[in-house]
N, C-alpha and C positions, 0 to 999 in steps of 0.2 A: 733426789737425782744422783746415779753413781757416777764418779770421779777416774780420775786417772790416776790417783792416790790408790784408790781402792784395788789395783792392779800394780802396781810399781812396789809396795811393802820395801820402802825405804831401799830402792835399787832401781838403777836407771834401767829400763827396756833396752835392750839390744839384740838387733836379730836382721832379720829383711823378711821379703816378700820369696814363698818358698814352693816352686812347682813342680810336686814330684810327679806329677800325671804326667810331664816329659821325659820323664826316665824311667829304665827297668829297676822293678819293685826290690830289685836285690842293692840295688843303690843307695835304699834307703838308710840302714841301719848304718852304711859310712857317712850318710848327713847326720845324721845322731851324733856320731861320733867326731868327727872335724866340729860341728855345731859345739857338744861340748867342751871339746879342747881349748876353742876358741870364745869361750863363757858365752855364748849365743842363748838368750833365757826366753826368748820369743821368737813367734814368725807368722808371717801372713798365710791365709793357706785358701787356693778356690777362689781368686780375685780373675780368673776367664778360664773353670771347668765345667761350663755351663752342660755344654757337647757333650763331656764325662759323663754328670752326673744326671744327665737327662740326656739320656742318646737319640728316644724318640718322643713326642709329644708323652707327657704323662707316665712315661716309662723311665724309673730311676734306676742308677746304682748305684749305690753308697758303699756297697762295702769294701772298694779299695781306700774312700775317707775314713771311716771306721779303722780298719788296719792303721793308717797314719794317725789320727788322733790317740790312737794307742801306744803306738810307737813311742809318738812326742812326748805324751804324758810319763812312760815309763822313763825315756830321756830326762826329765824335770825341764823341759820345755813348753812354755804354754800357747795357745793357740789363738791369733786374733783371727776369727771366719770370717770370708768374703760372700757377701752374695754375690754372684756372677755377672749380674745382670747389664753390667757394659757390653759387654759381648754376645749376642743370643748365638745361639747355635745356626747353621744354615738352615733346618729343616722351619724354622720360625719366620725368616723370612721368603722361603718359598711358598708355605702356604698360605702366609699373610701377609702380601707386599706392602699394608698397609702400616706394618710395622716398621718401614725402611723410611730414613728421613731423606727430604730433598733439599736439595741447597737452591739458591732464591733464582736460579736458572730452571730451576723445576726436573733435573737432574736428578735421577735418583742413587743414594748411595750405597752401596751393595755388600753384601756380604762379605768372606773375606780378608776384610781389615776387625778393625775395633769401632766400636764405638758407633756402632751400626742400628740405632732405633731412633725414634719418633718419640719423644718424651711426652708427645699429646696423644699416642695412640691408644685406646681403651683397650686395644687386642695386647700389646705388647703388656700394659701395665697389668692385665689382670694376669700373662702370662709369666710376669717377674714378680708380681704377689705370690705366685704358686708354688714358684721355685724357692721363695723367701721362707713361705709357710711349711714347706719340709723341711729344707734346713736347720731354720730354728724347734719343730717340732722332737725331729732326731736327735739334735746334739745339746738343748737345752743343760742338760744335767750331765754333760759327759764333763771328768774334770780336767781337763786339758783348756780347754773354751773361757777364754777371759775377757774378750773383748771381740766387739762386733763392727767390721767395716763394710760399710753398704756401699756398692757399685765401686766407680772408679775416677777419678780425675771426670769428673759431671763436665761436660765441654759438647755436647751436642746441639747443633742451632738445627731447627727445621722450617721449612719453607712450604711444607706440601697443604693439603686440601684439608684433613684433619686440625693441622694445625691454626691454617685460618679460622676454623671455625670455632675453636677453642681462644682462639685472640678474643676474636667478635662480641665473646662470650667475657673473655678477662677485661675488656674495651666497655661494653654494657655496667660492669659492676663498674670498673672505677669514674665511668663520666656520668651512666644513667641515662641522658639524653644523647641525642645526636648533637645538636645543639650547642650541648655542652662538651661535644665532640670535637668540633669543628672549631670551638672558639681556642681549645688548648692546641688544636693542631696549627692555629692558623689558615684552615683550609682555603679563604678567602683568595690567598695568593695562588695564580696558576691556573684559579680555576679549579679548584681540588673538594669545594663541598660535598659532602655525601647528603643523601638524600634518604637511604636506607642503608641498615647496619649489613647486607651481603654483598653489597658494594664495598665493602672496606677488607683488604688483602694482607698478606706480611709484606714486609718490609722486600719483595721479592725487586727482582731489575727494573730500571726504568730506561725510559730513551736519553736521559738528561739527571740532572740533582732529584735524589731522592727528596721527602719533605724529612727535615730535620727530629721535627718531633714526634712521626710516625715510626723512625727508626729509633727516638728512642723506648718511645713506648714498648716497641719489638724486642728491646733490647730487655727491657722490665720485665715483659713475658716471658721471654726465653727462662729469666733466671728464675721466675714464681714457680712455670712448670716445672723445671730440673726439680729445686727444691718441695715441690709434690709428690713426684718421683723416689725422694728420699727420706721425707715423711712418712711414705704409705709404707715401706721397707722394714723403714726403723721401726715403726708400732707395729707391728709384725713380730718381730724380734723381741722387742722390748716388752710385749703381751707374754711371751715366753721365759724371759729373762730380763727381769726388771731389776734384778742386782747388778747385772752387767752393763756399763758403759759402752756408748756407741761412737760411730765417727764416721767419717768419710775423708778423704785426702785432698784438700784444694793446690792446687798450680801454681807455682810461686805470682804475687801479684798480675791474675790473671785479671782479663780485663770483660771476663762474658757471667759471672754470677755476683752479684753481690754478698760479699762474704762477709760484711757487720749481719746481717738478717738470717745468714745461713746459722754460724756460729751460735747462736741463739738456740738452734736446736740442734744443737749436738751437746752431748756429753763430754767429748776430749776435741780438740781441736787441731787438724793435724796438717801438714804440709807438705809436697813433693819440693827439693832441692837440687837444682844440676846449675852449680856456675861453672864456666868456662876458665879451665884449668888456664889458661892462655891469656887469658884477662886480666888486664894489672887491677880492674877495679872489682874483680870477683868476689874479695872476702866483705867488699862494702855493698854488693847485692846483699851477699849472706846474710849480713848484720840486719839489713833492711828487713825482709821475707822475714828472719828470726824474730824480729823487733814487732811487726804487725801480726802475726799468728801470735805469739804470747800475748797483744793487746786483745785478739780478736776472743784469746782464752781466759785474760781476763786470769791467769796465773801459768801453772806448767803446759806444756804442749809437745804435742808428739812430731818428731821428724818421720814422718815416716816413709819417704824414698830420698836417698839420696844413690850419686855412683860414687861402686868403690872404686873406678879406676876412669876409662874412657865410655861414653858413652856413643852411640851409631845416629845419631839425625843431624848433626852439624856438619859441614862439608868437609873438615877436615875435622878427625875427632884423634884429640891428644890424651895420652894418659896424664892420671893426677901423678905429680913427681914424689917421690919417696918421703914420707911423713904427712903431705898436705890433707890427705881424707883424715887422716889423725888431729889434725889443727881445723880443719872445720869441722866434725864431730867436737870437738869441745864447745870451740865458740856459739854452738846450739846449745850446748849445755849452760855455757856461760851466757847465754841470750837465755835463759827461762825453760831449755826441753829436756824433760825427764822421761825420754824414750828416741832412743837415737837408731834410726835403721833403714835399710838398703833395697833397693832393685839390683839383683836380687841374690838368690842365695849361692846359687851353682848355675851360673854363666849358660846360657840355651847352643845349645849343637847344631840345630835347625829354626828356621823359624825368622821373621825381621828383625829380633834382635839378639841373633848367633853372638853379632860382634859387639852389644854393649856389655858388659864387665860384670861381672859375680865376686862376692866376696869369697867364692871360689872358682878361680878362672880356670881358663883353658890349660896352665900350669898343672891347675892342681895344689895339692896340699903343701908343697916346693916352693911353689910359687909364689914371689915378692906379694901382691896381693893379701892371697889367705895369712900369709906369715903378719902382713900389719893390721890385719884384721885380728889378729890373736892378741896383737899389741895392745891395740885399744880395747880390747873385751877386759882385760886387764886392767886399763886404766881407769874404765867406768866401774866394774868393780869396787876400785878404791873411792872412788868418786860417792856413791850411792849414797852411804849411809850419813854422810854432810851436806848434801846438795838437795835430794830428791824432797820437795814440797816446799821447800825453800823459793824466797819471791824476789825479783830482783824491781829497785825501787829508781823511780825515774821522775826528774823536776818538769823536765822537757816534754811535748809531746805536739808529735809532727799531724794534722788533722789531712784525712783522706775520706774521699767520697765517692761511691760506682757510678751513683746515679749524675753527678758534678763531671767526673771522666766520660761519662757515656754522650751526656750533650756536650760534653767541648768536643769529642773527636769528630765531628763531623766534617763531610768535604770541603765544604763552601766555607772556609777559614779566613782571616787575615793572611795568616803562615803554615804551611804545612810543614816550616819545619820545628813547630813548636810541637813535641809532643809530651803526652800529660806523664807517662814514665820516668822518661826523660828529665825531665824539672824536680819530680819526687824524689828521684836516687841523685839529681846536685845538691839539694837540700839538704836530704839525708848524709848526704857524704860528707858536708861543709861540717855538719851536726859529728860524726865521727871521728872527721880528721880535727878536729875542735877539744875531743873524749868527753863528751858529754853525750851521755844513756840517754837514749827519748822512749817513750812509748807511742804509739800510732791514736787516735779519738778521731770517733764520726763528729762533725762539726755540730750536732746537737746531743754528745757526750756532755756530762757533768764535768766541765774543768777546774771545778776547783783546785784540784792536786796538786795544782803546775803550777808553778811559777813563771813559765816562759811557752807559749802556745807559739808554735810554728804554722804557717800556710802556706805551702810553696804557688799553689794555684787550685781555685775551689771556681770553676768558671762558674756553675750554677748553684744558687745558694737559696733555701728557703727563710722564709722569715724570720723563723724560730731558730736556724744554725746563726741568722746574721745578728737576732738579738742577743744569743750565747757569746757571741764574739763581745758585744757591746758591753755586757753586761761582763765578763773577764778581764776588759781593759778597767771597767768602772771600778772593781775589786781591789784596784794598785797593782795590778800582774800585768807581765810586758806581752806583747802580741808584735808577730812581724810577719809580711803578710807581701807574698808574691802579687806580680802581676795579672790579668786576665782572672780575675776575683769580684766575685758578686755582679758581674757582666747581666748577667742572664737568671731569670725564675726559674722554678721546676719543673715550668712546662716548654723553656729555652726560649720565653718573651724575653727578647732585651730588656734591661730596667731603663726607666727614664733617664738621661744623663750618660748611659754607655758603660752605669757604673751603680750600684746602690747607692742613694743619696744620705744613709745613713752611714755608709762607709764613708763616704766621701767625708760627710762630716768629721767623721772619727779621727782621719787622717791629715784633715787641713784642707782637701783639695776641695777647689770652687768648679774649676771648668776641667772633666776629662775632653780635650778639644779632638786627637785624631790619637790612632795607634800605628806605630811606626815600626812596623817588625822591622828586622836585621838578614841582612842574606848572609851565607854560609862561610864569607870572606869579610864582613865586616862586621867594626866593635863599635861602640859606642862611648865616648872619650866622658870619664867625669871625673870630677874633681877628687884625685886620690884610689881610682880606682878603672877600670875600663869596663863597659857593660856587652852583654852579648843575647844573641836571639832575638831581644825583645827592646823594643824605648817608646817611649808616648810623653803626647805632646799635653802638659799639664799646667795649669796655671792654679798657682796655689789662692789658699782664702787671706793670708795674713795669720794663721793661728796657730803653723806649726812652732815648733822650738825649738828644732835643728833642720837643714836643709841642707842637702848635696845636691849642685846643680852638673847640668851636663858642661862639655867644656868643647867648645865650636860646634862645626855643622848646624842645621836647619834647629834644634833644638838648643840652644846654645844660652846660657842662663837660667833655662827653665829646671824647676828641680827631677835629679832623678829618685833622689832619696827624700820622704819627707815623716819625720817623726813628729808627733803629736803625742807629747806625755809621755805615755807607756806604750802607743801604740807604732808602729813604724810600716809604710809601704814604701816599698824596691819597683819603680817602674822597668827597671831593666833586671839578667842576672847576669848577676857579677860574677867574675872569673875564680875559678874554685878558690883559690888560696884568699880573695877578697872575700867572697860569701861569707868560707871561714871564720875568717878574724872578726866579721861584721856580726856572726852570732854568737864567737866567741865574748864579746864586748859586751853584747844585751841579757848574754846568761852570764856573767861576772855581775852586772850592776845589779842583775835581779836577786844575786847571792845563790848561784847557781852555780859549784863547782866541777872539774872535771873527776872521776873516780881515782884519779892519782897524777900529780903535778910530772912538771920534767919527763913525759914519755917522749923515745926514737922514735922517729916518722913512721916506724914500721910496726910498732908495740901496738897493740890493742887493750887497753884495762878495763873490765867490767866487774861490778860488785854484783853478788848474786848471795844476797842473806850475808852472812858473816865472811864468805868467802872472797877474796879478790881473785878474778882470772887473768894470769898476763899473757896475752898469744903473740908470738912472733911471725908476723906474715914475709918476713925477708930470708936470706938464703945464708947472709953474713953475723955473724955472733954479736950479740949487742950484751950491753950491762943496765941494769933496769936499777936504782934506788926505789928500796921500800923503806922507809926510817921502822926501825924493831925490829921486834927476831917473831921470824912465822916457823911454821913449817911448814911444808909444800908437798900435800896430797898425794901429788904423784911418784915421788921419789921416797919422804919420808923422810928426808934430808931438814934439817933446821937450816935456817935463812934468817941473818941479820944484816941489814941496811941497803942490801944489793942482791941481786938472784941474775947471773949469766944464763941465755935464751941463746942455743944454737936455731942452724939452720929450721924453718918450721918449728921453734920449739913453743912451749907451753910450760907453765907452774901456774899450781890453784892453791894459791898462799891461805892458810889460816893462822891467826894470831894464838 
C-alpha cells in the first residue's frame, strides 16, 4: 500500500487547493510563479470541474487540464487530482432527478450549491465511476500526478425513495430477520413493529420522537453508503495507479461518517481545519482535530484545508492576526502533519466564497497574506528534512466512538445541554492545559501503549470495548472515565442498572440510583472542587479506595469522585482548571510526564521524534527554560537553557 512518505521525499507538502478553471488562462504562469516564490511544492487541482471537464453527458475536455498539469510539472509542482464528483454538473441533475438527494422533509435538493447527490443513486454512481474512469485513465502516467483525492468533505445525508430502498437492503444484511429487527429497534414501543421489510423508511419526519435506534441505524447507513461511494472511486484510480496514494479530506470532528472505519481505507489520512481566529480555546480544537487525524493515521497526516486568513460562513468572519496561520501551520506539524495546505490558492472573484481568503488574496502579491505565506513556505522548508516521517509518541490516549456519539445525541435526553463534542474538547483541553500529548483509540483499540486511558463519555459501549477497558485497568494502567458511560448497548438498550454492571463493578459503584443533570446556572459543590453539567445520585459498594463526595444539596455525601485502584469515575465535570489537575495527578502517578516541565499558560510543548516544538499562543513575549543547548530549526540560532517566544512565536528545538 503507498504511503504519504512515498510523496513527501523528506519535505513537508505545502501548497492548497488550486482552481484555475476560474481564471483567464494567462493567470496561470503568475500562479507558477508566486507558487514558487513562496516554495508552494503541491496543490489540489479539479476538486468541482466537473462542468469543465464534462460539459455534456459523455463529452470531455481535458485539454485545458492537460495544459495545467504541464504547466505545474514544469513549475516542479506536483499535483494531488480530485475527482469532482461532490458537485455534478447541472445537466446530471436535470436529466436525472434521481440523482438529487432529499432531506427527511422529502424536499429535494437542487443544483446549484455543492454537495448535490444521492450517495444511493445507481445513476449518479455509475456517472461518478465514468468521470473517475477518464481521469485516472488520461493522467495515470503524467508526472506532475502524485497523489489522488476523491470527492470532497463526504457530508451528504439523503432521505429520498432510492435511498430507502438501499437502507432496507443495508437493514436485511445486518439483522436478517424482521424479528430481529424489531427486537434491536425496540419497535414494541408506540406501536412501531413492522411486518414487512417496505414498511420500514429513513429516519424521515415524524409527528413526535423519532425511534432512537432507527436514527441510529440511519445514521450507520448514511456513513456505509458515503464510504461506498469512496471505495468504488479509489479502485478506480488505484486500478490505474497503484503506486499512488489516495485520500479524501474529512471535517474536523464531524459528527455524520465514522472516521476509525473510513481511515482504514485510505492510504494518507487527511483533514479540513478552520478554527475561529476569535476563540480563546481555538488552538485547543486544533490540537484536538490534529491529535485524532494522526491517531486515525496511525503515523503522518495531511492537513489539507485550512484558511489562510478569514473565512465567509461564520456570521461575523475575522481575519487570522499577523503570524497566527503561521503558528497553527506548525502545531500540525508538531501534532504529526507532513503536509500542511490551504483553501485556497488565489482567493475567488466571483462565486460564494469571493470573500473566504486565498494564500493569495484580493491584495495580491503585496499583500500581508501572500507575504506570510512566503514566510512559512520557508519555514517548512527548513522543517522537512528533521521532521517528515518522524512519529510523535504519546502515554495518554483519549477513547472516541461515532457509533457511542450517534446513540447518545438523540432528543429524548436527560439534558440537552450535555453535548458529546462538548465533553471531548474539556477533556482534551484539561489533557493540554496539563502538557500532556494523548493520542485518540476506538474503545476496542489495542491499549496496551498507554499508561493512562482517558474516557470523557462512551454512552454506548459493546462488550468487547467494555472488556478492553476491564482488561487495561487489570494490566496496573490507570483508566478515568466520564460520566454517561456504558449507559446503553449498541443497539441503545439501556444496560440493567442504568450502567454496565461490569463498570460498575470496576468502579465500586453498587446502586447508579438517578441522574441529575445541572441547568446552565448551576454547579454542583464537592469536596475541593465544584462540578458542572452533570451529578448523579450514587451509592458506592464499600470497595473503592479513594472517594470525593459532593458537599450539600439533594446529593450531599454521596460520592462524586470514586476511584477503585487504577480505575477512577467523575459523576460530574469539573471545572476546567479542576479537571486539569485531576488528570494531571493520575498521569504523574502513572509515571506519565509532561514534554517539558515549568511551561507559561500560553506555551504549548510537543515532542515529535527528536524534536521539541514550543508554540506561543499569546500576543506578550515569554521565556521558556529548556535545560542544554539545542538549536532551533527555524532561525539556526543555538539555544542554551532558555529560548524567548514573541508574539505568535514558535522554536523546533533540536538537541
Amino acid at each position: 500500500m503507498p504511503h504519504l512518505a512515498d510523496v513527501t521525499r523528506d519535505r513537508v507538502l505545502f501548497g492548497g487547493d488550486y482552481n484555475p478553471e476560474q481564471w483567464p488562462e494567462e493567470t496561470w504562469p503568475e500562479d507558477v510563479r508566486l507558487m514558487r516564490a513562496a516554495g508552494v511544492n503541491t496543490v489540489t487541482v479539479g476538486v468541482f470541474s466537473w462542468s469543465k471537464l464534462e460539459p455534456r453527458p459523455g463529452v470531455h475536455d481535458f485539454g485545458w487540464l492537460d495544459r495545467l498539469m504541464d504547466l505545474l510539472h514544469d513549475g516542479g509542482i506536483g499535483v494531488v487530482l480530485a475527482t469532482p464528483t461532490s458537485s455534478p454538473p447541472p445537466w446530471l441533475g436535470h436529466l436525472h432527478p434521481d440523482t438529487l438527494p432529499r432531506d427527511e422533509d422529502g424536499r429535494t435538493e437542487w443544483w446549484g450549491g455543492r454537495q448535490h447527490f444521492s450517495h444511493s443513486s445507481a445513476t449518479y454512481r455509475r456517472h461518478a465511476a465514468a468521470i473517475t474512469e477518464a481521469l485516472a485513465a488520461r493522467y495515470a502516467g503524467h508526472p506532475a500526478l502524485t497523489l489522488w483525492h476523491i470527492n470532497n468533505e463526504y457530508c451528504t445525508y439523503d432521505h429520498g425513495d432510492e435511498a430507502a430502498a438501499r437502507f432496507r437492503r443495508w437493514l436485511q444484511d445486518r439483522y436478517g430477520t424482521l424479528d430481529a429487527l424489531n427486537t434491536a429497534w425496540g419497535t414494541a414501543f408506540w406501536s412501531q413493529g413492522y411486518g414487512d421489510w417496505a414498511e420500514i423508511l429513513p429516519a424521515r419526519r415524524t409527528h413526535y420522537l423519532k425511534n432512537p435506534a432507527q436514527v441510529l441505524d440511519f445514521r450507520r447507513f448514511t456513513s456505509d453508503m458515503l464510504l461506498e461511494c469512496f471505495v468504488a472511486e479509489r479502485d478506480i484510480v488505484r486500478r490505474h495507479t497503484p503506486h499512488l496514494p489516495v485520500t479524501t479530506n474529512f471535517m474536523p470532528l464531524w459528527s455524520g461518517v465514522d472516521a476509525w472505519r473510513w481511515a482504514e481505507e485510505e492510504d494518507v489520512v487527511s483533514v479540513d481545519l478552520y478554527p475561529d481566529p476569535r476563540d480563546p480555546l481555538a488552538a485547543r480544537h486544533g490540537a484536538l482535530v490534529q491529535d485524532m487525524t494522526r491517531s486515525q493515521a496511525r503515523g503522518p497526516w495531511m492537513l489539507m484545508e485550512q484558511a489562510p486568513g478569514p473565512v465567509n460562513w461564520r456570521g461575523v468572519n475575522h481575519p487570522k492576526p499577523r503570524g497566527l496561520n503561521r503558528l497553527w501551520s506548525l502545531q500540525a506539524v508538531a501534532r504529526g502533519a507532513d503536509a500542511v495546505c490551504h483553501f485556497q490558492w488565489r482567493q475567488s472573484r466571483q462565486g460564494a466564497e469571493k470573500f473566504h481568503s486565498g494564500m493569495v488574496g484580493h491584495a495580491g502579491e503585496e499583500g500581508r497574506t501572500y507575504q506570510e505565506i512566503k514566510r512559512l513556505g520557508a519555514d517548512l522548508a527548513k522543517l522537512g528534512p528533521h521532521v517528515v516521517g518522524t512519529r510523535v509518541r504519546a502515554d495518554v490516549a483519549v477513547l472516541h466512538d461515532w457509533h457511542s456519539w450517534w446513540a447518545g445525541a438523540q432528543d429524548a435526553r436527560p439534558s440537552a445541554r450535555v453535548d458529546y463534542a462538548d465533553v471531548l474538547h474539556a477533556w482534551h483541553r484539561a489533557l493540554g492545559e496539563a502538557h500532556l500529548t494523548a493520542d485518540f483509540a476506538h474503545p476496542e483499540h489495542d491499549l496496551t501503549p498507554y499508561k493512562v486511558v482517558v474516557v470523557p463519555q462512551l454512552y454506548a459501549l459493546t462488550d468487547a470495548a467494555v472488556d478492553n477497558l476491564l482488561a487495561h485497568v487489570r494490566r496496573g494502567s490507570s483508566l478515568v472515565c466520564g460520566f454517561l458511560t456504558g449507559v446503553a448497548d449498541p443497539d441503545d438498550r439501556i444496560r440493567p442498572g442504568g450502567m454496565d454492571a461490569r463498570l460498575r463493578a470496576l468502579f465500586g459503584i453498587r446502586t447508579l440510583h438517578e441522574w441529575w443533570p445541572l441547568q446552565a446556572d448551576e454547579t454542583a459543590a464537592c469536596d475541593g472542587f465544584r462540578g458542572t453539567l452533570w451529578s448523579e445520585e450514587i451509592e458506592a459498594d464499600g470497595t473503592a479506595t479513594e472517594t470525593i463526595p459532593y458537599k450539600g444539596g439533594e446529593l450531599d455525601g454521596l460520592p462524586a469522585v470514586l476511584r477503585k485502584g487504577g480505575a477512577w469515575y467523575l459523576s460530574t465535570l469539573p471545572e476546567p482548571d479542576d479537571l486539569r489537575d485531576l488528570l494531571a495527578r493520575v498521569a504523574a502517578e502513572a509515571g506519565v510526564r509532561p514534554a517539558l516541565d515549568g511551561l507559561p499558560a500560553d506555551v504549548e510543548a510537543v515532542r515529535r521524534g527528536d524534536l521539541l516544538f514550543l508554540l506561543h499562543h499569546g500576543r506578550e513575549p515569554v521565556t521558556v527554560d529548556v535545560p542544554g543547548t539545542h538549536r532551533d530549526l527555524l532561525t539556526g540560532d543555538s539555544v542554551t537553557d532558555r529560548v524567548t517566544l514573541g508574539r505568535y512565536g514558535a522554536a523546533v528545538l533540536a538537541r
